[in-house]
PyMOL commands that place a pseudoatom at each C-alpha (Angstrom):
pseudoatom trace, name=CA, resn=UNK, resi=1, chain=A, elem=C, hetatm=0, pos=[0.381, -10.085, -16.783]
pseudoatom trace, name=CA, resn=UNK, resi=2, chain=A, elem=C, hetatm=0, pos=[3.487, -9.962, -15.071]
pseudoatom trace, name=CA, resn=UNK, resi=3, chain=A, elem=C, hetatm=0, pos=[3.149, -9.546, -10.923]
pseudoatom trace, name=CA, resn=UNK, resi=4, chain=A, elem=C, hetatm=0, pos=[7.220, -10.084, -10.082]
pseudoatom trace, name=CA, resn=UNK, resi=5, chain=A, elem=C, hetatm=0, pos=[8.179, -6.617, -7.929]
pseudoatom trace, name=CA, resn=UNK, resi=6, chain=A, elem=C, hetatm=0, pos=[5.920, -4.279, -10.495]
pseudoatom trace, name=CA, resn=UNK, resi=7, chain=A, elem=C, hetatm=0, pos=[7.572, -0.979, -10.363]
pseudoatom trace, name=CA, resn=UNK, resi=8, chain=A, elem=C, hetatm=0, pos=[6.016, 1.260, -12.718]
pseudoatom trace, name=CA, resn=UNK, resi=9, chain=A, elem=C, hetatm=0, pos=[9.009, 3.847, -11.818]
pseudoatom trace, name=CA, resn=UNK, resi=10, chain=A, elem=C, hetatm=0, pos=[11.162, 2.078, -14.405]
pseudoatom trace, name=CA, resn=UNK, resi=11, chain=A, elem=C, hetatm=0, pos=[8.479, 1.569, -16.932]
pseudoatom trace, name=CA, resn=UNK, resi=12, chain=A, elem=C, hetatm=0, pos=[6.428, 4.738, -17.081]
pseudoatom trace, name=CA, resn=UNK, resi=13, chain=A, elem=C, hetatm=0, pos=[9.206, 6.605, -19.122]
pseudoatom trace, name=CA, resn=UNK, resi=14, chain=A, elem=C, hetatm=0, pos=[9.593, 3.362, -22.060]
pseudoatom trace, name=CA, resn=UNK, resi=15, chain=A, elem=C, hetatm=0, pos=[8.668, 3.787, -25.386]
pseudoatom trace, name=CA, resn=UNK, resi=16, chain=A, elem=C, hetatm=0, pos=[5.587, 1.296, -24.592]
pseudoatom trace, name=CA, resn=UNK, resi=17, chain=A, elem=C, hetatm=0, pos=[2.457, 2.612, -22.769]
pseudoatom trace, name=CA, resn=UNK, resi=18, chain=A, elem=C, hetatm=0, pos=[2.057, 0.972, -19.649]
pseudoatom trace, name=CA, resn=UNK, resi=19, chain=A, elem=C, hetatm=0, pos=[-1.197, -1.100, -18.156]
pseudoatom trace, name=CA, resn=UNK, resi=20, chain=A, elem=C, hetatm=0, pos=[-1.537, -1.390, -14.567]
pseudoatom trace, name=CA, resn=UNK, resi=21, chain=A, elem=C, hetatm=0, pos=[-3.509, -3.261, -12.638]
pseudoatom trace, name=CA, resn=UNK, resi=22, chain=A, elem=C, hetatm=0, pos=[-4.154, -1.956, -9.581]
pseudoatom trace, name=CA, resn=UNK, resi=23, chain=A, elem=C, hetatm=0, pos=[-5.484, -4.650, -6.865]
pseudoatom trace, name=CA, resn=UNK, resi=24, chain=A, elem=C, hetatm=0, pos=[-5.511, -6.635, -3.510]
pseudoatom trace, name=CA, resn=UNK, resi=25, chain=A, elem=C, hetatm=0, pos=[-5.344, -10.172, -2.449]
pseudoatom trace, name=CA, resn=UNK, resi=26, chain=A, elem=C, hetatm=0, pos=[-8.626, -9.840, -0.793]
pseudoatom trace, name=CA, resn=UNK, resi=27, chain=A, elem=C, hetatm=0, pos=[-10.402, -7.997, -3.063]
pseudoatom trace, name=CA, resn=UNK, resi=28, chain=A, elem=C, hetatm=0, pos=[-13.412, -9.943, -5.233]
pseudoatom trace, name=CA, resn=UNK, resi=29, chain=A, elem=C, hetatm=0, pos=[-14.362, -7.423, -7.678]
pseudoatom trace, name=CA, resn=UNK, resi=30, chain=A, elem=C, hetatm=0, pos=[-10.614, -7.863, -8.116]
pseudoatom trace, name=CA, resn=UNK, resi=31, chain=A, elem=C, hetatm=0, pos=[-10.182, -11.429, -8.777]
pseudoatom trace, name=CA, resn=UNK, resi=32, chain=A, elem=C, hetatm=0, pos=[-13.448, -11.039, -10.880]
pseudoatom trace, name=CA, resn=UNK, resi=33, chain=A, elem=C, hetatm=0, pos=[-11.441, -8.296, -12.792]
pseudoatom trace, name=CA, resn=UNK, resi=34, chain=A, elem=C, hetatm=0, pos=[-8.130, -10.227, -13.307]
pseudoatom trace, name=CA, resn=UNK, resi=35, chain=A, elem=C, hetatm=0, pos=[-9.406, -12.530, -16.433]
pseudoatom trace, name=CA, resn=UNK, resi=36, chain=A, elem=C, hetatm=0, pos=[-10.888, -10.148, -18.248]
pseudoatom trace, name=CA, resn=UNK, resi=37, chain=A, elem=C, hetatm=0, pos=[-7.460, -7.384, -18.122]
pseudoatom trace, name=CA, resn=UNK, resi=38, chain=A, elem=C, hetatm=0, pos=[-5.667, -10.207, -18.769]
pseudoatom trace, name=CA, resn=UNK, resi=39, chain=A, elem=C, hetatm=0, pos=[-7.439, -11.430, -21.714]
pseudoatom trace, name=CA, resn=UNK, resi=40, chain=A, elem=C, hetatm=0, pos=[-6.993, -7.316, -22.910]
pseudoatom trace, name=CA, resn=UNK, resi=41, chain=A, elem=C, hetatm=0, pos=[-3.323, -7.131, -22.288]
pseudoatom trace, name=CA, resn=UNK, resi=42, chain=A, elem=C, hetatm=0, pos=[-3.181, -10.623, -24.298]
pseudoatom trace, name=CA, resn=UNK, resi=43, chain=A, elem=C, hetatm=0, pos=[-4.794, -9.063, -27.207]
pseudoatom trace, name=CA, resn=UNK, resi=44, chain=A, elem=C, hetatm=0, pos=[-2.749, -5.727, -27.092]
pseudoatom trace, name=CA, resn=UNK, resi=45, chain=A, elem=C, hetatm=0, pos=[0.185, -7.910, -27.473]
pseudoatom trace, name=CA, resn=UNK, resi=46, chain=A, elem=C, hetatm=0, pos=[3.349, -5.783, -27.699]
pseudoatom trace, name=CA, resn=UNK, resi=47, chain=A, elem=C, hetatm=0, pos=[1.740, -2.401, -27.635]
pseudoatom trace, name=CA, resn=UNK, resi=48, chain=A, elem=C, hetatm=0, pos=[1.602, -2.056, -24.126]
pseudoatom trace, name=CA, resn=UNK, resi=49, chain=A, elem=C, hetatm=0, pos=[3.544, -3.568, -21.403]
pseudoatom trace, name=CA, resn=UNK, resi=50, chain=A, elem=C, hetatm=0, pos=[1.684, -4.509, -18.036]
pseudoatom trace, name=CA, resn=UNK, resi=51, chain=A, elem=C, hetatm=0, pos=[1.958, -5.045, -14.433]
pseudoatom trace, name=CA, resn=UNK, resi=52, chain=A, elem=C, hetatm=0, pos=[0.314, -5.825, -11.512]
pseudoatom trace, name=CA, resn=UNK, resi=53, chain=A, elem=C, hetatm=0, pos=[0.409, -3.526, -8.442]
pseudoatom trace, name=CA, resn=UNK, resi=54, chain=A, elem=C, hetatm=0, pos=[-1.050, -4.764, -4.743]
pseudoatom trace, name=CA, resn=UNK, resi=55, chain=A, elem=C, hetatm=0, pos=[-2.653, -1.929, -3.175]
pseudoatom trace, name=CA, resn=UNK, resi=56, chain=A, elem=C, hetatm=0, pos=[-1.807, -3.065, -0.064]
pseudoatom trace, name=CA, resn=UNK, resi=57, chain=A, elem=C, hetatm=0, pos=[1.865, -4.493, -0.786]
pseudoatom trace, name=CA, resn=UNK, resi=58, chain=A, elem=C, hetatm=0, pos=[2.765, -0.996, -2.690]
pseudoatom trace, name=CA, resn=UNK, resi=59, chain=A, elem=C, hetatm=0, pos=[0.614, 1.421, -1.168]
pseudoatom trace, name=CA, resn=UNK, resi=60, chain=A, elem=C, hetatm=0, pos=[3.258, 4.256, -2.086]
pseudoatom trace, name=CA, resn=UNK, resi=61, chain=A, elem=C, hetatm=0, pos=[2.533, 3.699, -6.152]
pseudoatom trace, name=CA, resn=UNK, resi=62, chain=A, elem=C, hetatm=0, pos=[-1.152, 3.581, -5.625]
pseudoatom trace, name=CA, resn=UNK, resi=63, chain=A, elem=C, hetatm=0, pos=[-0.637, 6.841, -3.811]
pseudoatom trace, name=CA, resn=UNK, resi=64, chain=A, elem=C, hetatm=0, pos=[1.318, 8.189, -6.809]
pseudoatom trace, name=CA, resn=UNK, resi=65, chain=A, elem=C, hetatm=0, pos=[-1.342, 7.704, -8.964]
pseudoatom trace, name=CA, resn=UNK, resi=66, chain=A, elem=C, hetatm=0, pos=[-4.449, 8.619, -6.774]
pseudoatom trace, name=CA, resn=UNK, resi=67, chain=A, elem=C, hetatm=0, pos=[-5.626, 5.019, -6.935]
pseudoatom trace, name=CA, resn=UNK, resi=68, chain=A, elem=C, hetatm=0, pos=[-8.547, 5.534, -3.927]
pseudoatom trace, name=CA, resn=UNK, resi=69, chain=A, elem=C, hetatm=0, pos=[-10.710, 2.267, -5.448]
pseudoatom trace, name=CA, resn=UNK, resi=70, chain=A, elem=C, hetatm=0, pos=[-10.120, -1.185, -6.604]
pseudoatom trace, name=CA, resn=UNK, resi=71, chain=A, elem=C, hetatm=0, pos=[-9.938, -2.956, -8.940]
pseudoatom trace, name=CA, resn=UNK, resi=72, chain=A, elem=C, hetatm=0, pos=[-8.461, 0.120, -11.232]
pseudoatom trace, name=CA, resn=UNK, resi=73, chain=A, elem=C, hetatm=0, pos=[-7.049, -0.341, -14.140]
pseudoatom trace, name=CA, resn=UNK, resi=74, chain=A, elem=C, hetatm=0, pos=[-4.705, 2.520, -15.541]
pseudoatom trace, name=CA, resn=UNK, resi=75, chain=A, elem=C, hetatm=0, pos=[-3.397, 3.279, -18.842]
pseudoatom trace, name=CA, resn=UNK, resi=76, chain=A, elem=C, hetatm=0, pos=[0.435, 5.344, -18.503]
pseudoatom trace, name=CA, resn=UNK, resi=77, chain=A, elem=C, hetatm=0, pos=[1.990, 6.757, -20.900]
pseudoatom trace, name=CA, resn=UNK, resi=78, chain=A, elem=C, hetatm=0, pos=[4.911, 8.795, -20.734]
pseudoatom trace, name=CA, resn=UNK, resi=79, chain=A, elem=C, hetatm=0, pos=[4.405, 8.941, -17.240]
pseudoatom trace, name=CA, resn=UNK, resi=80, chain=A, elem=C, hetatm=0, pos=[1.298, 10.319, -17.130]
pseudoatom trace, name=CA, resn=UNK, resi=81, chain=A, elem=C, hetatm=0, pos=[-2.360, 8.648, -16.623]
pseudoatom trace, name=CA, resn=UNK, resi=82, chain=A, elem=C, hetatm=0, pos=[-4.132, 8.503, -20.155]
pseudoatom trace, name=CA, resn=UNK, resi=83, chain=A, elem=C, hetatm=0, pos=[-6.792, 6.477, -18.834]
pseudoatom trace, name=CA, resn=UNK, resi=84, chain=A, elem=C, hetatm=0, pos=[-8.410, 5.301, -15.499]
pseudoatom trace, name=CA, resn=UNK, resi=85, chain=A, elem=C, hetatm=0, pos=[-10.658, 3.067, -15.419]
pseudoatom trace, name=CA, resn=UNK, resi=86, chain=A, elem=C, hetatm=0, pos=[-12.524, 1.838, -11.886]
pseudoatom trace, name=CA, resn=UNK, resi=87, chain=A, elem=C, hetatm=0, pos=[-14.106, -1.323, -11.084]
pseudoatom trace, name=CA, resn=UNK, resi=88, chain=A, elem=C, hetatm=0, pos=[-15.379, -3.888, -13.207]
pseudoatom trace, name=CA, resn=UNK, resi=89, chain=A, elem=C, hetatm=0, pos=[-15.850, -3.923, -17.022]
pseudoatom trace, name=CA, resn=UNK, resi=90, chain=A, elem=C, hetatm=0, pos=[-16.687, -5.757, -19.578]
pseudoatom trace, name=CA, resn=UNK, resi=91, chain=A, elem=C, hetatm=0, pos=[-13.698, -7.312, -21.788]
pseudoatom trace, name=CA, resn=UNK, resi=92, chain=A, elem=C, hetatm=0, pos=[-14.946, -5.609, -25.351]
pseudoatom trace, name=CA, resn=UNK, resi=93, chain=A, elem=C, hetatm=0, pos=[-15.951, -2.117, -23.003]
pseudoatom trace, name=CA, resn=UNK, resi=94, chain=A, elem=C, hetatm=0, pos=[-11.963, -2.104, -21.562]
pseudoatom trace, name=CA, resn=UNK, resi=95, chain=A, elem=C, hetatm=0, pos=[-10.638, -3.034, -24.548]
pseudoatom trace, name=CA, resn=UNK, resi=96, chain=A, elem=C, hetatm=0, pos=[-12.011, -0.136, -26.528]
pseudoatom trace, name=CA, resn=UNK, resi=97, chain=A, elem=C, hetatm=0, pos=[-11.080, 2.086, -24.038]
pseudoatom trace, name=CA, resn=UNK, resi=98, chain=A, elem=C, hetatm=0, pos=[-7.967, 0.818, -24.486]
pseudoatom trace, name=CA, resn=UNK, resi=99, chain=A, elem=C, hetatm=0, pos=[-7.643, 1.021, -28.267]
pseudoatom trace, name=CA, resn=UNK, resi=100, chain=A, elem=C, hetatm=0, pos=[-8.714, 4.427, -28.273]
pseudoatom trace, name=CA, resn=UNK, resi=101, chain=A, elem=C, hetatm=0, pos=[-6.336, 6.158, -25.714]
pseudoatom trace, name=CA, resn=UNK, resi=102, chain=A, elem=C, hetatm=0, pos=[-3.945, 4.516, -27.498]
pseudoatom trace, name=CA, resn=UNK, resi=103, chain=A, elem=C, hetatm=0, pos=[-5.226, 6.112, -30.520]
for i in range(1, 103): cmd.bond("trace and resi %d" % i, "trace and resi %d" % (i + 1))
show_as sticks, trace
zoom trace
């Protein structure tokens, strides 16, 4: 995943869905989080593209998108929230939620 100035304000409208992780430096359930949505975005491969957003860093794009827990992990597609997903989850539980908003 790719954590270099996310801004979700260029991506959002791209043919690819978007993954965001939302997230803070301090956060455990966070860092917890961060292998497994990795490990998903690695296995969506080019179907979605993904970023990173810190909470705390960005708080104006966590606003946009109502983020009010972390970790959350949010599925955008043509600029609008398929799928939200809060807190911790198993890789094969995130990745099906994945697959099937995608769907």
């Amino acid at each position: 995943m790719s954590d270099s100035e996310p801004n979700p304000n260029n991506s959002t409208q791209s043919a690819k869905p978007l993954l965001i992780e939302f997230t803070a430096d301090w956060c455990g359930h966070c860092e917890a989080f961060a292998p497994v949505l990795a490990d998903v975005a690695r296995a969506l491969g080019e179907r979605v593209n993904t970023i990173v957003v810190d909470t705390y860093a960005q708080p104006d794009i966590a606003e946009r998108y109502r983020v009010t827990s972390i970790p959350t992990c949010m599925l955008v597609v043509d600029g609008e929230a398929v799928l939200t997903v809060r807190g911790v989850r198993s890789r094969k539980k995130l990745k099906a939620a994945i697959e099937s908003a995608l769907s």
